[in-house]
C-alpha positions as protocol buffer text, in pm:
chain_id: "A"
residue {
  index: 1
  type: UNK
  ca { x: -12137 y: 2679 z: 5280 }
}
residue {
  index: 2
  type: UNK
  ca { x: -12340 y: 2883 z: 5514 }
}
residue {
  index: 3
  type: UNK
  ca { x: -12190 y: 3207 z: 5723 }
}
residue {
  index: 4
  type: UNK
  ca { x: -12319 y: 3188 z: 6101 }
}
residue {
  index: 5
  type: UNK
  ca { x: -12322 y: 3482 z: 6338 }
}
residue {
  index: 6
  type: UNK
  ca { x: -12301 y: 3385 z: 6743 }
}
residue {
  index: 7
  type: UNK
  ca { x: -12404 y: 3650 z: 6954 }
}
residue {
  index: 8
  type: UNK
  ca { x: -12549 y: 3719 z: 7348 }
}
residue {
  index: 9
  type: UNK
  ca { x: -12798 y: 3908 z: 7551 }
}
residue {
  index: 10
  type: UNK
  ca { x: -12869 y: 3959 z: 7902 }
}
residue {
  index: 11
  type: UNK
  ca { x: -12519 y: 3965 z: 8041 }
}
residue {
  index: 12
  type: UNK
  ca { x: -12543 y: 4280 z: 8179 }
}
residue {
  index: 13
  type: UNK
  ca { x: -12822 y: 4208 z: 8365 }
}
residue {
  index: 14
  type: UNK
  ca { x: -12841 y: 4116 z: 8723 }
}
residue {
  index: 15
  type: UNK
  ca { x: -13183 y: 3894 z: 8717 }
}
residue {
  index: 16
  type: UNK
  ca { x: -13250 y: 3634 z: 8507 }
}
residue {
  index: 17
  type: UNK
  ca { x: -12996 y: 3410 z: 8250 }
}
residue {
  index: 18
  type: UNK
  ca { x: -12850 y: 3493 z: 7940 }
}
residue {
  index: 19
  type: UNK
  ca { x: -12892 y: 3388 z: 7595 }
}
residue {
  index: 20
  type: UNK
  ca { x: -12716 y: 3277 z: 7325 }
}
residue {
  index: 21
  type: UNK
  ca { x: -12812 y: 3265 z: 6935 }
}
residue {
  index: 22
  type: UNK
  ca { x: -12687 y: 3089 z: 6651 }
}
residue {
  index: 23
  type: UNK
  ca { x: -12772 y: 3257 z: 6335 }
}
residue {
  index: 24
  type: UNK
  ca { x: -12773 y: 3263 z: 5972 }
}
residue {
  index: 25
  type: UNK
  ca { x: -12887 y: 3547 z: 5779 }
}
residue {
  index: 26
  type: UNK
  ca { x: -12906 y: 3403 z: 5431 }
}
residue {
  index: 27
  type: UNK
  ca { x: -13137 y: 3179 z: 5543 }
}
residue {
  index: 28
  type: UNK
  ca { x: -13349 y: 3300 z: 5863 }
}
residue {
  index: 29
  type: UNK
  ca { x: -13233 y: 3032 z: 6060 }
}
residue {
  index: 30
  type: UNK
  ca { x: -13224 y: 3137 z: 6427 }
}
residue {
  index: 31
  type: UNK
  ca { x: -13108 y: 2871 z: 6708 }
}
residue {
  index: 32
  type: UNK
  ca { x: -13147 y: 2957 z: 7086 }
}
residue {
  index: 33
  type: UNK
  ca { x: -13041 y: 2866 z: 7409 }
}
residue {
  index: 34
  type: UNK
  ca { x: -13126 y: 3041 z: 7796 }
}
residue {
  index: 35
  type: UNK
  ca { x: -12845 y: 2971 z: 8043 }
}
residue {
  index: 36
  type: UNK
  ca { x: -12963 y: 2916 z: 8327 }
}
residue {
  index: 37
  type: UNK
  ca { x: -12956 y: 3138 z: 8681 }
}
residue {
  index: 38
  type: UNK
  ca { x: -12770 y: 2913 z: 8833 }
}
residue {
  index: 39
  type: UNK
  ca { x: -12640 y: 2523 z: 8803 }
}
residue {
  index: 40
  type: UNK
  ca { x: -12492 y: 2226 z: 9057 }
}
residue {
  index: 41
  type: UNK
  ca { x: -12286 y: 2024 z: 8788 }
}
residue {
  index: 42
  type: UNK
  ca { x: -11951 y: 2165 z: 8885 }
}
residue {
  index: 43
  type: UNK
  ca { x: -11933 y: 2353 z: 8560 }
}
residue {
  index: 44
  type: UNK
  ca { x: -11745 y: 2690 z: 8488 }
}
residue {
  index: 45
  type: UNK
  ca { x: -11988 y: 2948 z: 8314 }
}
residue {
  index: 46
  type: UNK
  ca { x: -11790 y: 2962 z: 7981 }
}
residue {
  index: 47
  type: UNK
  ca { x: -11813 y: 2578 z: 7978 }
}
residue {
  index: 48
  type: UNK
  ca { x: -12138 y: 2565 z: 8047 }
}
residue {
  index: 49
  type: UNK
  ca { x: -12241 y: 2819 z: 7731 }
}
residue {
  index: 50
  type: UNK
  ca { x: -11961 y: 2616 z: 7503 }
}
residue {
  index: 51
  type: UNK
  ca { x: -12153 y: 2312 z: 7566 }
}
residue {
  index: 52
  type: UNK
  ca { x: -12498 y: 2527 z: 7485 }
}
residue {
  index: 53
  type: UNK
  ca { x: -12292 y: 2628 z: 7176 }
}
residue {
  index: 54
  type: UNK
  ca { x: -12237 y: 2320 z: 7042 }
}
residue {
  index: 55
  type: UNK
  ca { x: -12550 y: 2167 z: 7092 }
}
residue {
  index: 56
  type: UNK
  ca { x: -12712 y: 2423 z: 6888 }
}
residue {
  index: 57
  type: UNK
  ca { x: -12472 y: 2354 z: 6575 }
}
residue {
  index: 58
  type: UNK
  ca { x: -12586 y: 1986 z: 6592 }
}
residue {
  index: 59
  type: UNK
  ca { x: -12954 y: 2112 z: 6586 }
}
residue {
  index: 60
  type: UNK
  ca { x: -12860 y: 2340 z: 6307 }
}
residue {
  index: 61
  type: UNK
  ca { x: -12610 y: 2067 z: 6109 }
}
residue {
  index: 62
  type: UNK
  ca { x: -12310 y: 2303 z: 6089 }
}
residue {
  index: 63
  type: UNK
  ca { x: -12082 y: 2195 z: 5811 }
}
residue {
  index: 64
  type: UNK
  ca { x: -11714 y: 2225 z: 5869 }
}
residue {
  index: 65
  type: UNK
  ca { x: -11675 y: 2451 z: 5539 }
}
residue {
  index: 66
  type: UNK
  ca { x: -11896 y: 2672 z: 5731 }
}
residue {
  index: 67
  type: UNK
  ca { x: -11790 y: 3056 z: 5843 }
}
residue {
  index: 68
  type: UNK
  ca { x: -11831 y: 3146 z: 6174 }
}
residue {
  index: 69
  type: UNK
  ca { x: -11840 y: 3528 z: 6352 }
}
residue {
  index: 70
  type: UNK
  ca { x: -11846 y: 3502 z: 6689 }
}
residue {
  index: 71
  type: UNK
  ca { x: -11906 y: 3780 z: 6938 }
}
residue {
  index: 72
  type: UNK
  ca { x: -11550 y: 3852 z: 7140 }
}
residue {
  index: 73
  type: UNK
  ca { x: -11709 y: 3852 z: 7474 }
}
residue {
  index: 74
  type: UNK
  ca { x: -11592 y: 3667 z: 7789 }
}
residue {
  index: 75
  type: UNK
  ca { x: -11931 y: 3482 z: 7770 }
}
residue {
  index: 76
  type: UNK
  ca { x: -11790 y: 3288 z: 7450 }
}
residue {
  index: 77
  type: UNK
  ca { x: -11384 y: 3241 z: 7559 }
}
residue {
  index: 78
  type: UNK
  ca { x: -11398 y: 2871 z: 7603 }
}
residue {
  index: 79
  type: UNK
  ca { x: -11633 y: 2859 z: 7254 }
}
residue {
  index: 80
  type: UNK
  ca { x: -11342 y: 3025 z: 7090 }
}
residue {
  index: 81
  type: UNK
  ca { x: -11093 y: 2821 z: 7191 }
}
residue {
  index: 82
  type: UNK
  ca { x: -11303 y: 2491 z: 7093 }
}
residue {
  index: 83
  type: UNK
  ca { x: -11394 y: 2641 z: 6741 }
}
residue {
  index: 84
  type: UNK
  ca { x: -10989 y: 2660 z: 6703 }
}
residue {
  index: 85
  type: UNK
  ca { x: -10919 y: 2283 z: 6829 }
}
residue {
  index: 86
  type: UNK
  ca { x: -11217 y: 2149 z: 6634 }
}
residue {
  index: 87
  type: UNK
  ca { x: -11049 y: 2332 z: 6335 }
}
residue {
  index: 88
  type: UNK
  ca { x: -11332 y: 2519 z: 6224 }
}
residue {
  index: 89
  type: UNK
  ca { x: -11328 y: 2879 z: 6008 }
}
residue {
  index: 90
  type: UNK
  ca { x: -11425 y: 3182 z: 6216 }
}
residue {
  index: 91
  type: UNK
  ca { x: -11349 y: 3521 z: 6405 }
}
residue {
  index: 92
  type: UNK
  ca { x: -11424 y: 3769 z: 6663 }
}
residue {
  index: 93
  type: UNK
  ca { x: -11690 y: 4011 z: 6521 }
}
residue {
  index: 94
  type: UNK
  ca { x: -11908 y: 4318 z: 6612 }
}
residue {
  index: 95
  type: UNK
  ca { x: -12258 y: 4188 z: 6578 }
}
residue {
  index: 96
  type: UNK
  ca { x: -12548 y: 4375 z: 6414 }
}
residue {
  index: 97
  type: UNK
  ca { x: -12864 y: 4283 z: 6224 }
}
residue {
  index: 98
  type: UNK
  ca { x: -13051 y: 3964 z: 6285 }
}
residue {
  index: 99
  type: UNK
  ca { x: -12800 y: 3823 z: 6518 }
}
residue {
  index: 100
  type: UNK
  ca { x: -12823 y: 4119 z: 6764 }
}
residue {
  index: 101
  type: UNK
  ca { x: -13195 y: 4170 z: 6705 }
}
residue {
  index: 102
  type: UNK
  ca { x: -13235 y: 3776 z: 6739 }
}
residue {
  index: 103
  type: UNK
  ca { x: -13056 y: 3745 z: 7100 }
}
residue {
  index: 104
  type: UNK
  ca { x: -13237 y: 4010 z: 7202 }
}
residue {
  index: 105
  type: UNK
  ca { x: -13576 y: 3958 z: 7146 }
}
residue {
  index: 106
  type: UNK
  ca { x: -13539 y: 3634 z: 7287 }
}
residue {
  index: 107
  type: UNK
  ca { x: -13395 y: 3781 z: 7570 }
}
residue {
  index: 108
  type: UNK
  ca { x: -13719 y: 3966 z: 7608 }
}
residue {
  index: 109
  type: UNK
  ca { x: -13939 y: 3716 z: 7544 }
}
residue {
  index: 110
  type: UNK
  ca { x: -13807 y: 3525 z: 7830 }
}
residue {
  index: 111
  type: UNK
  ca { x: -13837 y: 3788 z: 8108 }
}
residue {
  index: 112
  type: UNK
  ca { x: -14205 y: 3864 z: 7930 }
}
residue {
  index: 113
  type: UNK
  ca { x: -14276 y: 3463 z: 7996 }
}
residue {
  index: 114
  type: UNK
  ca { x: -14156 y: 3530 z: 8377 }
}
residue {
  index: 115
  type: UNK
  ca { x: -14445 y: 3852 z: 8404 }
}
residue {
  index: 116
  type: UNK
  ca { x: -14244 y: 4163 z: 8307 }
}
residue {
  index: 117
  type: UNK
  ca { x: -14483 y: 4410 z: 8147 }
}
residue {
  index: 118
  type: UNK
  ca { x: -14431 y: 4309 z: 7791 }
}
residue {
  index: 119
  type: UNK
  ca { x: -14428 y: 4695 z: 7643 }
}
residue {
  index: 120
  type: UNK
  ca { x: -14121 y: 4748 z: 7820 }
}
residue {
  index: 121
  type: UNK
  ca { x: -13869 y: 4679 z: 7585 }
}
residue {
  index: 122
  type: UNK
  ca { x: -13474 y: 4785 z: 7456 }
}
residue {
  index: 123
  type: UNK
  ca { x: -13479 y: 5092 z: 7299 }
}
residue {
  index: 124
  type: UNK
  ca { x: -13170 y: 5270 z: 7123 }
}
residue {
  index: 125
  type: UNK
  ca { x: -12948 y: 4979 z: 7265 }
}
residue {
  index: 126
  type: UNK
  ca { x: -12985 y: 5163 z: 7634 }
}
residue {
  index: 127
  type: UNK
  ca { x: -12900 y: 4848 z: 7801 }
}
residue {
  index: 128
  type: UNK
  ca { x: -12856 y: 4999 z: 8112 }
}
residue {
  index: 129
  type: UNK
  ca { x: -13262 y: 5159 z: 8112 }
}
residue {
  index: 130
  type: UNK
  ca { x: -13394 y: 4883 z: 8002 }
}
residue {
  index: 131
  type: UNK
  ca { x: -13191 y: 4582 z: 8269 }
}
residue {
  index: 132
  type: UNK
  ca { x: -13238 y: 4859 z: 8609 }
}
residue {
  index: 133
  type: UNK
  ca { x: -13642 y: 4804 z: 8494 }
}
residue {
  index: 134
  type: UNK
  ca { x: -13590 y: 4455 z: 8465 }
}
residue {
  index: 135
  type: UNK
  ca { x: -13386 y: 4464 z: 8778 }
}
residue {
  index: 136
  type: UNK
  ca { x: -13646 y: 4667 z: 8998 }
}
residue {
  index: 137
  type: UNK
  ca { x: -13953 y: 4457 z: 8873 }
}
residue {
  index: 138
  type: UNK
  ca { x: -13763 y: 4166 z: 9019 }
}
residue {
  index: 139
  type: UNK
  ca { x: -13641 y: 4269 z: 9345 }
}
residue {
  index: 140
  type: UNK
  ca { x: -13963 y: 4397 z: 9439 }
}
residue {
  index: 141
  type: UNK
  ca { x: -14086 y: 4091 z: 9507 }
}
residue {
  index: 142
  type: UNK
  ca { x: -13849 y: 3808 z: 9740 }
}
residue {
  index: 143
  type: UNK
  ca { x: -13990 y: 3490 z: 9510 }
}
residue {
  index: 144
  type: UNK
  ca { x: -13884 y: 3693 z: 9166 }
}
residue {
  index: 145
  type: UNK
  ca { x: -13579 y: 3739 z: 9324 }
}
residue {
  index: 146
  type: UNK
  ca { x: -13506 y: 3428 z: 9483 }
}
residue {
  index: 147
  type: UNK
  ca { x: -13619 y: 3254 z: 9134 }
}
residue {
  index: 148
  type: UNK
  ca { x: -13464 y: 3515 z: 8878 }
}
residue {
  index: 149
  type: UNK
  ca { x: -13152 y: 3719 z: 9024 }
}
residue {
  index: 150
  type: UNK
  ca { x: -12843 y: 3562 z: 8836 }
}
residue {
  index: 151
  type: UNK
  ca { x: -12575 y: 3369 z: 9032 }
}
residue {
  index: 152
  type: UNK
  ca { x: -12261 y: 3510 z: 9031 }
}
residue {
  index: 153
  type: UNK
  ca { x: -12053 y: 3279 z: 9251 }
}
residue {
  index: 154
  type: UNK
  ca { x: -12116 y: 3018 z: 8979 }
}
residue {
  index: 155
  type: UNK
  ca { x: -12036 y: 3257 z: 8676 }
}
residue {
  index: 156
  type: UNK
  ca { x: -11683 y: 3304 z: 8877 }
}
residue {
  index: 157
  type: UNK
  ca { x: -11568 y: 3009 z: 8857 }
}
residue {
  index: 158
  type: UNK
  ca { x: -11218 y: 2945 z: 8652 }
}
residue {
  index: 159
  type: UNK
  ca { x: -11301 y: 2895 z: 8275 }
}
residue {
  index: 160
  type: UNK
  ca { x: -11124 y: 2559 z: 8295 }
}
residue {
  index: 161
  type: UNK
  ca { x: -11307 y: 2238 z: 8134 }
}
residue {
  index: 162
  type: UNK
  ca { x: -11352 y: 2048 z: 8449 }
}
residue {
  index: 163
  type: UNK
  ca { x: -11472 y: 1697 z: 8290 }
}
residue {
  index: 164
  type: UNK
  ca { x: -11214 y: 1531 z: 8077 }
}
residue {
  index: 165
  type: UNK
  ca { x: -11154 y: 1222 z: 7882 }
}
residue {
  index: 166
  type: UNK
  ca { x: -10916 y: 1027 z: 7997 }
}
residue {
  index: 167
  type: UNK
  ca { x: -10733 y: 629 z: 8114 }
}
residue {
  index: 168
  type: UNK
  ca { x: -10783 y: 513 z: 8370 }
}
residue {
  index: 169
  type: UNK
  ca { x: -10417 y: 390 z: 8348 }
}
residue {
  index: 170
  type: UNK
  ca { x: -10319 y: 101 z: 8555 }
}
residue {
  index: 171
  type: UNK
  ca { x: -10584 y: 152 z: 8846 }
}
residue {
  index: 172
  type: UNK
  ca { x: -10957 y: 90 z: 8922 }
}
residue {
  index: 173
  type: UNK
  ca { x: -11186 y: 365 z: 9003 }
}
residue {
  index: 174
  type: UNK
  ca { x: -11528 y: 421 z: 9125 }
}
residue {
  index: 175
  type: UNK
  ca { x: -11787 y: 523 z: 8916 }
}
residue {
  index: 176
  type: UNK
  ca { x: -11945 y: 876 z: 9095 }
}
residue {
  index: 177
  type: UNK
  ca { x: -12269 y: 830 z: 8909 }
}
residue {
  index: 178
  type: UNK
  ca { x: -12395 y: 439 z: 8952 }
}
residue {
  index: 179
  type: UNK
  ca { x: -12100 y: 346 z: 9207 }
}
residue {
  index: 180
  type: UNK
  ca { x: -11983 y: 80 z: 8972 }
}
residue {
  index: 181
  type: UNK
  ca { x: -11605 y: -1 z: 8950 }
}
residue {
  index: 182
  type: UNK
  ca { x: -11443 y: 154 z: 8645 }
}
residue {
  index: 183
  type: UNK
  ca { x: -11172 y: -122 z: 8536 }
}
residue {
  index: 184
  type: UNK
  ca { x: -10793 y: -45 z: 8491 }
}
residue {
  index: 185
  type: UNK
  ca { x: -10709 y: 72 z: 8142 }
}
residue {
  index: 186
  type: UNK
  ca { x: -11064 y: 149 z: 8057 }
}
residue {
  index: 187
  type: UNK
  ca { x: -11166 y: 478 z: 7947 }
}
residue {
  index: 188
  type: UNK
  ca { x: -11260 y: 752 z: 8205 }
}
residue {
  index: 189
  type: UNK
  ca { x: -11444 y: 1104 z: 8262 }
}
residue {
  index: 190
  type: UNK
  ca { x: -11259 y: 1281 z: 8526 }
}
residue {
  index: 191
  type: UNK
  ca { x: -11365 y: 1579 z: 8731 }
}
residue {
  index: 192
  type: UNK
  ca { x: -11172 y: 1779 z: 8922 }
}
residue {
  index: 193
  type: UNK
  ca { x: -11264 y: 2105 z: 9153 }
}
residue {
  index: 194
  type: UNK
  ca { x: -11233 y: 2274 z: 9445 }
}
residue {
  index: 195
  type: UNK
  ca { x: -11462 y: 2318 z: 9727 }
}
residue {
  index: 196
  type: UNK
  ca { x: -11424 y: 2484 z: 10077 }
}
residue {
  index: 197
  type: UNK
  ca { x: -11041 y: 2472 z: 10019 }
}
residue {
  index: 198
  type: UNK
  ca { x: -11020 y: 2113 z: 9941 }
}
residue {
  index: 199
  type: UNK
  ca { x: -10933 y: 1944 z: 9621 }
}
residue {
  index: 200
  type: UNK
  ca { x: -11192 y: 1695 z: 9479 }
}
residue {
  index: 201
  type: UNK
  ca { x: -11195 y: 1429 z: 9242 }
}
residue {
  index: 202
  type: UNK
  ca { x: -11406 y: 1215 z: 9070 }
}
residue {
  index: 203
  type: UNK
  ca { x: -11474 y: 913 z: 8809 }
}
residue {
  index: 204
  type: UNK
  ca { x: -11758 y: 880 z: 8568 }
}
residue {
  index: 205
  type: UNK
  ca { x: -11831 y: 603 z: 8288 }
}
residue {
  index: 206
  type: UNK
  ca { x: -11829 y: 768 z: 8009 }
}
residue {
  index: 207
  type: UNK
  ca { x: -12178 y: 684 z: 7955 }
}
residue {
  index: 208
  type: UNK
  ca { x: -12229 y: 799 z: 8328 }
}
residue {
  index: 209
  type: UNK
  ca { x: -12120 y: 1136 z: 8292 }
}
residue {
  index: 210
  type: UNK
  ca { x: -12384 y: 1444 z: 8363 }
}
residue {
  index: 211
  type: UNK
  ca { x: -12211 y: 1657 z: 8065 }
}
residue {
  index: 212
  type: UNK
  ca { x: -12003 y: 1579 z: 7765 }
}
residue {
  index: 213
  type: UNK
  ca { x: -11637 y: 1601 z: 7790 }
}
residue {
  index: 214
  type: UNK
  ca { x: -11498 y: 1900 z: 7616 }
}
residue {
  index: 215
  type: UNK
  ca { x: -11175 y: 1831 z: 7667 }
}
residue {
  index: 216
  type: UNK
  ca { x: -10971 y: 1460 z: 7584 }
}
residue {
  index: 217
  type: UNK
  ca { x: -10672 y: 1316 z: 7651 }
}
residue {
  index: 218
  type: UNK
  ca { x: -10778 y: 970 z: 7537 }
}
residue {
  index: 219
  type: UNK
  ca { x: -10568 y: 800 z: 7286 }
}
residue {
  index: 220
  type: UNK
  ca { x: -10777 y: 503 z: 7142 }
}
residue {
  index: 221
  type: UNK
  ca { x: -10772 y: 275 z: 6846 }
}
residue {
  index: 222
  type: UNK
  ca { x: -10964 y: 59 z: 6669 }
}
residue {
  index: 223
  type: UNK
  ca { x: -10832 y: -317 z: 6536 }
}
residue {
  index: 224
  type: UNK
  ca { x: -10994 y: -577 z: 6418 }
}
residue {
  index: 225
  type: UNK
  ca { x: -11026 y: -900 z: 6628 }
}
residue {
  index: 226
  type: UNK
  ca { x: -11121 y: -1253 z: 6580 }
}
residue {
  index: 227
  type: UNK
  ca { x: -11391 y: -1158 z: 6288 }
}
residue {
  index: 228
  type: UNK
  ca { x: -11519 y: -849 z: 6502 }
}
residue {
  index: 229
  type: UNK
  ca { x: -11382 y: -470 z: 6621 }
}
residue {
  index: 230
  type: UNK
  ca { x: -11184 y: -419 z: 6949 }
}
residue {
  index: 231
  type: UNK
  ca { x: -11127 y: -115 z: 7050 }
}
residue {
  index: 232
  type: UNK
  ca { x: -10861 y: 8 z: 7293 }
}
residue {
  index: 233
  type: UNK
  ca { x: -10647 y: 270 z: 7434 }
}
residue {
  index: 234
  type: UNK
  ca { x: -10275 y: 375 z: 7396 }
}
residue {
  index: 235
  type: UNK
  ca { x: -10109 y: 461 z: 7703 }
}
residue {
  index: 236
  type: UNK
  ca { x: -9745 y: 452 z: 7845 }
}
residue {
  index: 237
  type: UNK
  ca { x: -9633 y: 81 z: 7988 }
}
residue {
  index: 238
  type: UNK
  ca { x: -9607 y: 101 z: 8329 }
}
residue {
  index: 239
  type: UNK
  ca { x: -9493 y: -257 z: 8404 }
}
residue {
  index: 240
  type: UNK
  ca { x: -9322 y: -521 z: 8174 }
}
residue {
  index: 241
  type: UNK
  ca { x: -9625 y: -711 z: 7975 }
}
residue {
  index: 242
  type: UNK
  ca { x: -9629 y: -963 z: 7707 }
}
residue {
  index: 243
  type: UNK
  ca { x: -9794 y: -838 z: 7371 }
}
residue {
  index: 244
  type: UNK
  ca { x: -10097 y: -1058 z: 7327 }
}
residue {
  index: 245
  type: UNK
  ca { x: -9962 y: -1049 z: 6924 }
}
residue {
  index: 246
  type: UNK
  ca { x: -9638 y: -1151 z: 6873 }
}
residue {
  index: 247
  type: UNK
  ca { x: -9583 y: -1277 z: 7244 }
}
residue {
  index: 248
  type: UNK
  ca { x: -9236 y: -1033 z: 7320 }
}
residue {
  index: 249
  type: UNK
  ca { x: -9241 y: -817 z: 7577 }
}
residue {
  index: 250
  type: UNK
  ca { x: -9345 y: -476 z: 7627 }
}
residue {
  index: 251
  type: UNK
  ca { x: -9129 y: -244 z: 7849 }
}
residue {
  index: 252
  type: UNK
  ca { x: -9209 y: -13 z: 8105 }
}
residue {
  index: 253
  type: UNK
  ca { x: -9235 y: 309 z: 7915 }
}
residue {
  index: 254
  type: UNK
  ca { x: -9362 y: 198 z: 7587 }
}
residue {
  index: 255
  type: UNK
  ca { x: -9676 y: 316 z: 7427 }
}
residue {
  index: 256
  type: UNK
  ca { x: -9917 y: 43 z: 7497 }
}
residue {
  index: 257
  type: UNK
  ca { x: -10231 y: -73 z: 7346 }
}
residue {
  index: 258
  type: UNK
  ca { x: -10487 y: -204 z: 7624 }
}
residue {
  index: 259
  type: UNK
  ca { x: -10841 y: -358 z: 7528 }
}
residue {
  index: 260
  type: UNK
  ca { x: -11098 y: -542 z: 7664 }
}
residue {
  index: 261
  type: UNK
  ca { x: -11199 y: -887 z: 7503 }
}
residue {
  index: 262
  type: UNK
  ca { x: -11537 y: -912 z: 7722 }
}
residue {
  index: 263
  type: UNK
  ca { x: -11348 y: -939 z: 8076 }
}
residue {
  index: 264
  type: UNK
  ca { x: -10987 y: -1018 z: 7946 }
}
residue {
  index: 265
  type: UNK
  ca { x: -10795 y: -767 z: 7926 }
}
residue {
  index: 266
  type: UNK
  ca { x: -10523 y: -812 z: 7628 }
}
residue {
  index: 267
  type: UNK
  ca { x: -10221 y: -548 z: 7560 }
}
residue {
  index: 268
  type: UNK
  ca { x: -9957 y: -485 z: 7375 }
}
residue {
  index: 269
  type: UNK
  ca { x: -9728 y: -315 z: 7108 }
}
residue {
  index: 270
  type: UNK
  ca { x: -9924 y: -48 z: 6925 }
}
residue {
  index: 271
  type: UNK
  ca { x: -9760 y: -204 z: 6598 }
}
residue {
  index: 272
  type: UNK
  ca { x: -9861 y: -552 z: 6632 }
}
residue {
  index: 273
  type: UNK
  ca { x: -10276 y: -467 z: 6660 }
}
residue {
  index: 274
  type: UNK
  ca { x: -10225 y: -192 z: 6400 }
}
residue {
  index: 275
  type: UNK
  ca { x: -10140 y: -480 z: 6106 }
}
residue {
  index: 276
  type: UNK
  ca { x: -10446 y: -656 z: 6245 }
}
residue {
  index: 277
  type: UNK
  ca { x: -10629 y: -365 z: 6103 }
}
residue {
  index: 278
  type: UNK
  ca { x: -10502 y: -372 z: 5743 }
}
residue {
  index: 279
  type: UNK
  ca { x: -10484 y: -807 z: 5761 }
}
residue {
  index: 280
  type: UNK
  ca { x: -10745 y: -999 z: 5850 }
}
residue {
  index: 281
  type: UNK
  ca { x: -10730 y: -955 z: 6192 }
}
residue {
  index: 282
  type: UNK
  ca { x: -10682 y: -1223 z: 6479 }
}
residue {
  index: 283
  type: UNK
  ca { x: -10852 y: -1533 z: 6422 }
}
């Protein structure tokens, strides 16, 4: 079991991204990640640095036994929230040591990379000295700025995962990415935002999708079928169907199992393909 410490730098800054570490101070390791000054994938900011979260505990193969402190800042709300629905051990904690000195180095090392004068650096944790030099260096010239000064119309937006897993239930959709139809009863990425005052919506493949999912409301299982896997969803019945099982039907209302055998779509009662699991399937 390892103890990891999650902290930030930069966020009080008004040029240039911040960062995010994932550290463990028994054993050195230090895992990074820059967001970025600004992004187009429809996003929220707290998302967006969840999603840079968790791809740095795959790089660092996080064990669930492991301990997590997590700086309480609004940077890591939606990471909170995830660490509690993945089940995983952790807190809010004051960070110190190599975490803080490990977010903030490579906070400097990126604005060194970008030309600011690399003997310039945080000194006695006066955040505000050392981000109004930062700050000055950048507005003085319109490219720095344009390139470095941090967006914050998209770090506004509602900390609300916008791409989630879900049916599409009885209808077909449109796939946003290759334009492809999405079948009914198939499995579906939806996004959902606002823009100029109008409510938008959109389908992805789940393959299709620009980001992973954080959020699911997919209900799927797995049965076997005719000497292979199928694998479906359960959703609510919306019109009378005939189990593909046991041939009886299925009323509106029910929880339903829906799959795909290549192009034919099958359905029926949840119990039926459940014994086809511990059997030996359909033949």
């Amino acid at each position: 079991m390892k103890t990891w410490y999650v902290e930030d730098a930069g966020g009080g800054c008004q040029a240039f991204g911040e960062v995010v570490v994932l550290v463990c101070e028994e054993t050195g390791e230090v895992y990074s990640a820059r967001v970025p000054v600004t992004w187009t994938n429809k996003l929220g900011w707290e998302e967006l640095v969840c999603h840079l979260m968790t791809d740095l505990m795959d790089k660092a193969k996080v064990s669930r036994d492991d301990q997590f402190f997590v700086c309480s800042g609004n940077i890591f709300h939606t990471y909170h929230k995830w660490l509690s629905d993945q089940g995983y051990n952790w807190q809010t904690h004051k960070m110190d040591g190599l975490a803080h000195d490990a977010a903030e180095n490579e906070f400097h090392r990126m604005v060194v990379e970008a030309g600011f004068p690399a003997n310039i650096k945080l000194a006695d944790r006066d955040y505000r000295s050392f981000y109004t030099e930062i700050e000055k260096w950048v507005s003085c010239n319109p490219g720095r700025k344009q390139k470095y000064w941090k967006d914050r119309e998209v770090r506004k937006k509602p900390a609300q995962p916008r791409y989630v897993l879900k049916s599409t239930m009885g209808r077909v959709r449109n796939c946003h990415q290759c334009n492809q139809k999405i079948p009914p009863f198939s499995p579906a990425v939806e996004l959902k935002y606002r823009k100029d005052g109008r409510k938008l919506r959109y389908f992805f493949h789940p393959e299709c999708c620009p980001v992973k999912p954080l959020k699911s409301q997919l209900d799927q299982l797995e049965v076997a079928w005719k000497g292979g896997k199928l694998t479906g969803i359960l959703v609510p019945c919306q019109e009378q169907v005939h189990c593909t099982v046991c041939g009886r039907p299925v009323e509106p209302g029910e929880k339903t199992f829906y799959a795909y055998e290549e192009d034919h779509l099958v359905c029926g009662h949840p119990s039926c393909f459940a014994k086809t699991r511990s059997g030996s399937g359909i033949c």
